[in-house]
DRENRO-108552 format. One record per residue (C-alpha): residue in three letters; x, y, z. Coordinates in steps of 0.2 Angstrom, whole numbers, always signed. Example, Ala and Ser with C-alpha at 12.3 -4.5 7.8 and 13.67 -1.06 7.14 Angstrom:
DRENRO-108552
<"ALA", <+62, -22, +39>> <"SER", <+68, -5, +36>> 
This chain:
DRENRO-108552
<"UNK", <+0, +0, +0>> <"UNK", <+5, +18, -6>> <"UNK", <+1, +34, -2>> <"UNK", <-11, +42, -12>> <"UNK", <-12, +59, -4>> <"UNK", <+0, +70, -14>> <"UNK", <-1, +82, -27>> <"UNK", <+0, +72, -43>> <"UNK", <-15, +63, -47>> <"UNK", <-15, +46, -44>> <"UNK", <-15, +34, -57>> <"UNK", <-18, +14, -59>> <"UNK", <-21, +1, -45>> <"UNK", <-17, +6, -28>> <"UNK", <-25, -8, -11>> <"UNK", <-36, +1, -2>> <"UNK", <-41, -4, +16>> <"UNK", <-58, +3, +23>> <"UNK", <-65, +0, +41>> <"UNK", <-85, +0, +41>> <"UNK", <-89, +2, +58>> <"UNK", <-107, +7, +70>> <"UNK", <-110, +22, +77>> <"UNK", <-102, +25, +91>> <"UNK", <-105, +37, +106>> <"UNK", <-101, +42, +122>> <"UNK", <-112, +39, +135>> <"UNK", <-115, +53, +152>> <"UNK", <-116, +44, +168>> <"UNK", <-116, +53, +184>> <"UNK", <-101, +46, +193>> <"UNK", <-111, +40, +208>> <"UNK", <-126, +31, +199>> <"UNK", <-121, +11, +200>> <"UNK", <-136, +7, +193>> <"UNK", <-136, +18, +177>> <"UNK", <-117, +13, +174>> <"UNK", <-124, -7, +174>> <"UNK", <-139, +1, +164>> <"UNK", <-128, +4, +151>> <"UNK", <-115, -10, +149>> <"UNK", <-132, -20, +147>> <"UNK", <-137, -8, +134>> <"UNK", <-122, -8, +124>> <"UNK", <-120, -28, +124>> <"UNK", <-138, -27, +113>> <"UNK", <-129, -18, +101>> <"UNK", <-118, -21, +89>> <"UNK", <-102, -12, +91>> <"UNK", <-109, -6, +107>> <"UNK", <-94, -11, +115>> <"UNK", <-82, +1, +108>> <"UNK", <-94, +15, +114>> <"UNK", <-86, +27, +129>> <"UNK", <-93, +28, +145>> <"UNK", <-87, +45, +152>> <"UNK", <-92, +51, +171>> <"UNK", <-100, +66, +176>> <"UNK", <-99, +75, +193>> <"UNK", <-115, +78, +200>> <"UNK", <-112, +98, +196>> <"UNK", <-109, +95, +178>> <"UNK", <-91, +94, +176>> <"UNK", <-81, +81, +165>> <"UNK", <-63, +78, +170>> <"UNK", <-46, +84, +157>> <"UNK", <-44, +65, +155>> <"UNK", <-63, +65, +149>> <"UNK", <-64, +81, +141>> <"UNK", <-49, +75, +129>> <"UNK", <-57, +58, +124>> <"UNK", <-73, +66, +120>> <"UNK", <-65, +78, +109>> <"UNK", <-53, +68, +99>> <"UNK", <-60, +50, +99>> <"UNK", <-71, +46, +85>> <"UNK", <-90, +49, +91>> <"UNK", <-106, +53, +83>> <"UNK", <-116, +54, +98>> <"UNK", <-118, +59, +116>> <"UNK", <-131, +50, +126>> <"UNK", <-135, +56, +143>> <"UNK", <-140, +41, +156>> <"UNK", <-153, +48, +166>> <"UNK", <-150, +41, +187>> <"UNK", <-167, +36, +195>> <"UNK", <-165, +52, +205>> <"UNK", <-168, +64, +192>> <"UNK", <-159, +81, +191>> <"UNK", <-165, +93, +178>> <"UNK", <-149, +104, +180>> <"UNK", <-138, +90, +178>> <"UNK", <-145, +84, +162>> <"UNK", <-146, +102, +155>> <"UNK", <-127, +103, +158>> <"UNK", <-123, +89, +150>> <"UNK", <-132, +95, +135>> <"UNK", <-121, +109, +135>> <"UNK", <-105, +100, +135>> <"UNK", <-113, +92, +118>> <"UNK", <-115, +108, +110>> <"UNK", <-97, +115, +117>> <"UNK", <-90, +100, +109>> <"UNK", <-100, +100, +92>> <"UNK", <-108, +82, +96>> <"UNK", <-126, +81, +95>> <"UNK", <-136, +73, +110>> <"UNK", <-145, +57, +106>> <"UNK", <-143, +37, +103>> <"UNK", <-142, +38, +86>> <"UNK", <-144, +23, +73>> <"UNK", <-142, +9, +80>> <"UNK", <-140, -8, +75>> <"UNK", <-147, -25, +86>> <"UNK", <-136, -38, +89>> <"UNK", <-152, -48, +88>> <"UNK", <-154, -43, +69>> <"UNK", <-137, -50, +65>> <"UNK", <-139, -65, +75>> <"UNK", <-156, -70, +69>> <"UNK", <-150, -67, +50>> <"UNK", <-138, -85, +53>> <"UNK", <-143, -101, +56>> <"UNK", <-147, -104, +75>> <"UNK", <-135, -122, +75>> <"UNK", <-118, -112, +67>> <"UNK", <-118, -99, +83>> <"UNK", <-110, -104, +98>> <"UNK", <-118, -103, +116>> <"UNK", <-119, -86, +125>> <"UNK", <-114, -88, +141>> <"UNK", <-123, -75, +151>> <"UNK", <-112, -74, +168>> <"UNK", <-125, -68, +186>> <"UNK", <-118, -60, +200>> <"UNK", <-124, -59, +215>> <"UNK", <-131, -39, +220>> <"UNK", <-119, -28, +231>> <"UNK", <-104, -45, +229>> <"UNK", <-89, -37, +228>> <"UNK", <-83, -44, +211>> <"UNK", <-101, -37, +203>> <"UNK", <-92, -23, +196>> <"UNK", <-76, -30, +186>> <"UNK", <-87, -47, +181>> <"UNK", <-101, -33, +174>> <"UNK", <-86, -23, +163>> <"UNK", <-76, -40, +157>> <"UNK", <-90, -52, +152>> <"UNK", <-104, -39, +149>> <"UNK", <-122, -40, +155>> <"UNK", <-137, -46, +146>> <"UNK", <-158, -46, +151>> <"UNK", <-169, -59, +145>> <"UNK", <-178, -49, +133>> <"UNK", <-171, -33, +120>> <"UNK", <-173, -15, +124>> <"UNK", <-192, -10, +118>> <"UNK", <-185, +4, +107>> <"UNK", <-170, -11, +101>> <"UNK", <-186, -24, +97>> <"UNK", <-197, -10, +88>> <"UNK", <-182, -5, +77>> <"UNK", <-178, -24, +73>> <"UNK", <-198, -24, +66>> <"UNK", <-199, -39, +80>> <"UNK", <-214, -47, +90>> <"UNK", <-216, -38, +108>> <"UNK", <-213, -55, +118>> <"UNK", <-196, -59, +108>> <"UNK", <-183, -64, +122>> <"UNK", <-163, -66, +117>> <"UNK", <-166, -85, +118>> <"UNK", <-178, -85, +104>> <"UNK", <-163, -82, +93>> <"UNK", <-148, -88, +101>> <"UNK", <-141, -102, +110>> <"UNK", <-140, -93, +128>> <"UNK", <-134, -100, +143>> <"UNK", <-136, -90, +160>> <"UNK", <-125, -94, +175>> <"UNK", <-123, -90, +191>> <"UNK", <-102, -94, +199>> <"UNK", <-103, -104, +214>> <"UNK", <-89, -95, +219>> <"UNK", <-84, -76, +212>> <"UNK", <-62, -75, +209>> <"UNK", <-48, -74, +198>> <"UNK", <-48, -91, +192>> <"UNK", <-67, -91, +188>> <"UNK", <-66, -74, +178>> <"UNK", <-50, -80, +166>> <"UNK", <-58, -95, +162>> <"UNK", <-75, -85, +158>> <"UNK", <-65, -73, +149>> <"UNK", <-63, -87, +135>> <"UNK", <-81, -90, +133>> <"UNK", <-92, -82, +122>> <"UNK", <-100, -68, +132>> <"UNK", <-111, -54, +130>> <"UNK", <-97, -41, +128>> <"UNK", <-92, -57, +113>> <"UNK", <-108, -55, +106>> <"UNK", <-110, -34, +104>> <"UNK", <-92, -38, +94>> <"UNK", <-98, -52, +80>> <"UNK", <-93, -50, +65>> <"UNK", <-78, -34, +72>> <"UNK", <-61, -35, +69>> <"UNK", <-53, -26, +83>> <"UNK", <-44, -10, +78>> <"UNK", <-32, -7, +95>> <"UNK", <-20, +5, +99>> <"UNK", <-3, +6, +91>> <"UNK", <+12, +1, +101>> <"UNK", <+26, +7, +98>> <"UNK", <+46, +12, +109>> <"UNK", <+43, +27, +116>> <"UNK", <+51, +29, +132>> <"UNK", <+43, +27, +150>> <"UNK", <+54, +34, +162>> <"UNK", <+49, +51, +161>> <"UNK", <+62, +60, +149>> <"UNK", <+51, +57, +137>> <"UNK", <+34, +69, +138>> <"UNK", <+23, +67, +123>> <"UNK", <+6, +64, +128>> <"UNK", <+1, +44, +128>> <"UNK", <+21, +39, +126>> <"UNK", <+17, +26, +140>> <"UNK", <+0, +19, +133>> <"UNK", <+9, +15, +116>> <"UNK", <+23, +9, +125>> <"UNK", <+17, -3, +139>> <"UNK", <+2, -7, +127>> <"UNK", <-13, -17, +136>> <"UNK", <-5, -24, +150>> <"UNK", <-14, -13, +162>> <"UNK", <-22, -20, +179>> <"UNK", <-37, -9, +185>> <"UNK", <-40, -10, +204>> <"UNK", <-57, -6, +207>> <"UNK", <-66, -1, +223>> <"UNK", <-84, -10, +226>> <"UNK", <-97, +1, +215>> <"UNK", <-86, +15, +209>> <"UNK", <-90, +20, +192>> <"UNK", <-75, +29, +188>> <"UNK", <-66, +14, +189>> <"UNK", <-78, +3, +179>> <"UNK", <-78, +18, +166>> <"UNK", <-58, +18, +164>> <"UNK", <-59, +0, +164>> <"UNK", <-70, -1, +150>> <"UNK", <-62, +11, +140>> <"UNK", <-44, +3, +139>> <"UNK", <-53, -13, +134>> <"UNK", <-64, -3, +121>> <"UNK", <-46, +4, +117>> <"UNK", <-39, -12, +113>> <"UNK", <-52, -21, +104>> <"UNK", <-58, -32, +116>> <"UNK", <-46, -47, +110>> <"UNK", <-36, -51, +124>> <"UNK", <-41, -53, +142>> <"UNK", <-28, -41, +148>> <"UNK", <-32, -23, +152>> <"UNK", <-39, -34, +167>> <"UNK", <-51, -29, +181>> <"UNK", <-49, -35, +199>> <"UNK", <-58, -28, +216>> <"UNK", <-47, -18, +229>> <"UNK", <-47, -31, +243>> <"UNK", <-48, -23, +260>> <"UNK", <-44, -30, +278>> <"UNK", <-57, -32, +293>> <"UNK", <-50, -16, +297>> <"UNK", <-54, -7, +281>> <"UNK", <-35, -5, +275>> <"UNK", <-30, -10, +258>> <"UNK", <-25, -28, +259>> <"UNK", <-8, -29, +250>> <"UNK", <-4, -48, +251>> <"UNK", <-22, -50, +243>> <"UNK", <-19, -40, +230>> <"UNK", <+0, -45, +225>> <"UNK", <-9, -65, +225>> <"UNK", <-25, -56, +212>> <"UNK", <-13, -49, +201>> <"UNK", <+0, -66, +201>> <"UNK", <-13, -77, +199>> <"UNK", <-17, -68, +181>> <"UNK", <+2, -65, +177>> <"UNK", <+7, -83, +179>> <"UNK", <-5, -87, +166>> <"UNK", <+2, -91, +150>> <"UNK", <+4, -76, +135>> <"UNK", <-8, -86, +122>> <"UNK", <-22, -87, +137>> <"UNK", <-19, -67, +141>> <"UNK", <-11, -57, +127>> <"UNK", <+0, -52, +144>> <"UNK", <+19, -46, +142>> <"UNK", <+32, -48, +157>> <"UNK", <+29, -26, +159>> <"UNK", <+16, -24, +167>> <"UNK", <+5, -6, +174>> <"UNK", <-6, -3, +191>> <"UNK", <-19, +6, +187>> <"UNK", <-36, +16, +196>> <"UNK", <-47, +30, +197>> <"UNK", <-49, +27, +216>> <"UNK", <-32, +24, +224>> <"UNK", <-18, +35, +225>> <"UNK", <-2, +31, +217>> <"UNK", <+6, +29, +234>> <"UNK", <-5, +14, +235>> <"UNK", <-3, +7, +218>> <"UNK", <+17, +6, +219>> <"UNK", <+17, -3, +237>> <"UNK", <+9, -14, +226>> <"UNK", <+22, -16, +212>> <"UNK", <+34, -15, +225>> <"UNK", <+27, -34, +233>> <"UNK", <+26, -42, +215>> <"UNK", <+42, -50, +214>> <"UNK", <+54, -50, +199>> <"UNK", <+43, -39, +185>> <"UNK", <+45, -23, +181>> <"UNK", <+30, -13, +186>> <"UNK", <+23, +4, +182>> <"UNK", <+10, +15, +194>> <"UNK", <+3, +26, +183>> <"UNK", <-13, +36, +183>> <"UNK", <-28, +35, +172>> <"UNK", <-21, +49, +160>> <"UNK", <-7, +40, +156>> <"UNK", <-14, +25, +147>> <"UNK", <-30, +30, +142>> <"UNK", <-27, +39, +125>> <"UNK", <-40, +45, +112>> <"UNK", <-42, +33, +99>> <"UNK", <-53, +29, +84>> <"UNK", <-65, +16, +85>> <"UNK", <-55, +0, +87>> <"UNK", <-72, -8, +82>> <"UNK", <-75, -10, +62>> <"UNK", <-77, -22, +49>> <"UNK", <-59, -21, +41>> <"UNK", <-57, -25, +23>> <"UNK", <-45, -21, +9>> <"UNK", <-49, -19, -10>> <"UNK", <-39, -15, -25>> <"UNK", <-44, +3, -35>> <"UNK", <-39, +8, -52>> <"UNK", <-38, +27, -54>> <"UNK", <-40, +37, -66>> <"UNK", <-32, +55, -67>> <"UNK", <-36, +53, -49>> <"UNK", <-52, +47, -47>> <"UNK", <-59, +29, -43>> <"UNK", <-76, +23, -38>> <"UNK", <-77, +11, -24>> <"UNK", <-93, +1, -16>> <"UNK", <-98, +6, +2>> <"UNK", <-103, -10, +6>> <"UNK", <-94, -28, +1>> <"UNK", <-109, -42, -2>> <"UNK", <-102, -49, +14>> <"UNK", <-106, -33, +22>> <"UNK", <-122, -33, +16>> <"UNK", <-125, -53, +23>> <"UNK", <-120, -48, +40>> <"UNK", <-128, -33, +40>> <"UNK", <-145, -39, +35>> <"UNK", <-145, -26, +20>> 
């Protein structure tokens, strides 16, 4: 593949690679509203490409963080959508309004496709089984197995069923083969192996190729300053520590896995453990993040470099951490530091030859196999 952006017209064959991908937006959720933020990972699970969508927290006055402020402007949205919490606060949603007008992005869910439409479109017997994973309310795990394995009701959103031109009673198991569980016992060992099966988070992604984020050898140890340097660099070996309910920390988690295309089970979620005494219990923690290191590359997508990561504990924490995991190198770093703007990482990726002429060639929107998966 060439260039073809230069003066001189282009002329004769040149590949071409295109990325068809949903709409994607970026959804408002007031950063105390536990039940919105699960609200919405069930939401984007029903839709395809609904995964690679951005879950941004607001503070109850309004105001979106730098971090936050960045992504919205330079990812690639379409929409903002405002998650409305059961206590509702006129000013609240007025200001978040306004943020999409500053930012040029209009408020709204936009088009969006159901993963039932693609789903019901192939025969029933060549899918695999979704396995829909339960927690119990209030468990401590709730939060990181919500965000890795996604969440899923028994029946479609009504504006998702009307949309899809489908019968009022239609439940997910009509059209696919779904089987919901509930862990006898919540941990590390259950998540990974749940990680491998096809979830709800694998099921908003049929048909995607993941896009991630470039990684490249820019230096981490601080001489070097260009912004996202240790993103690209220590790529998606990130470890999200994540207090019980805090939707800041379920929102950065979701992002860097949005940011990486989903494809690996590291950037990783794991609960901040605490003593009887309500102190951070370090041992715990260190035995969390072992038991997912010592897993082998081809289960993880891991590297030997490793980052701590959170929303919710301070850096001091973090690298008292790193400090008891023996022989790795580990980074403490904050949110800012590994979550970069992106592009969608989410598309349907294909390539095509095109034959110019005095710089000019036609090219299809749509392959047939497009068409097929889209229903079109």
């Amino acid at each position: 593949m060439r260039n073809v952006l230069s003066r001189t017209a282009t002329e004769g064959t040149v590949l071409a690679r295109r990325h068809v991908r949903p709409f994607r937006r970026a959804y408002l959720i007031r950063d105390d509203d536990y039940a919105g933020l699960l609200r919405v990972i069930e939401r984007a699970c029903q839709v395809w490409g609904g995964v690679g969508d951005l879950i941004v927290p607001v503070a109850a006055g309004g105001s979106v963080s730098d971090l936050y402020r960045t992504l919205l402007l330079r990812s690639e949205l379409d929409y903002l959508t405002v998650v409305v919490p059961d206590t509702k606060s006129q000013a609240w949603q007025q200001r978040c309004r306004e943020l999409g007008e500053a930012m040029r992005l209009p408020t709204g869910r936009g088009e969006e496709i159901p993963v039932l439409m693609i789903a019901g479109a192939r025969d029933a017997e060549s899918l695999r089984t979704v396995t829909v994973t339960g927690t119990p309310a209030g468990d401590p795990w709730e939060l990181v197995y919500s965000v890795m394995l996604g969440r899923l009701p028994q029946r479609p959103d009504e504006d998702l069923l009307a949309y899809s031109r489908a019968h009022d009673d239609l439940q997910f198991s009509d059209v696919l083969a779904l089987e919901r569980q509930t862990p006898d016992s919540l941990g590390v060992d259950d998540l990974l192996a749940r990680c491998r099966q096809v979830t709800p988070v694998g099921l908003s992604r049929m048909s995607l190729t993941p896009r991630p984020v470039w990684v490249g050898t820019n230096g981490v140890d601080g001489w070097l300053q260009e912004a996202g340097a240790a993103a690209r660099d220590l790529g998606r070996n990130v470890y999200v520590l994540c207090e019980h309910r805090s939707v800041a920390d379920a929102a950065l988690l979701w992002n860097l896995r949005a940011m990486h295309g989903w494809s690996h089970i590291v950037p990783i979620g794991l609960p901040v453990p605490r003593t009887p005494a309500g102190e951070l219990d370090i041992a715990e923690a260190q035995a969390r993040i072992e038991a997912v290191a010592r897993q082998p590359f081809w289960v993880t997508g891991a590297a030997p470099m490793m980052v701590l990561t959170s929303t919710t504990l301070p850096n001091e924490d973090l690298e008292v951490v790193g400090r008891a995991l023996p022989h790795r190198p580990v980074y403490a770093l904050s949110p800012s530091d590994v979550l970069v703007p992106t592009p969608a990482p989410l598309a349907r990726s294909s390539s095509m030859p095109l034959t110019f002429a005095a710089g000019r060639a036609l090219a299809q929107t749509l392959t047939e196999d497009d068409r097929e998966v889209l229903v079109w």
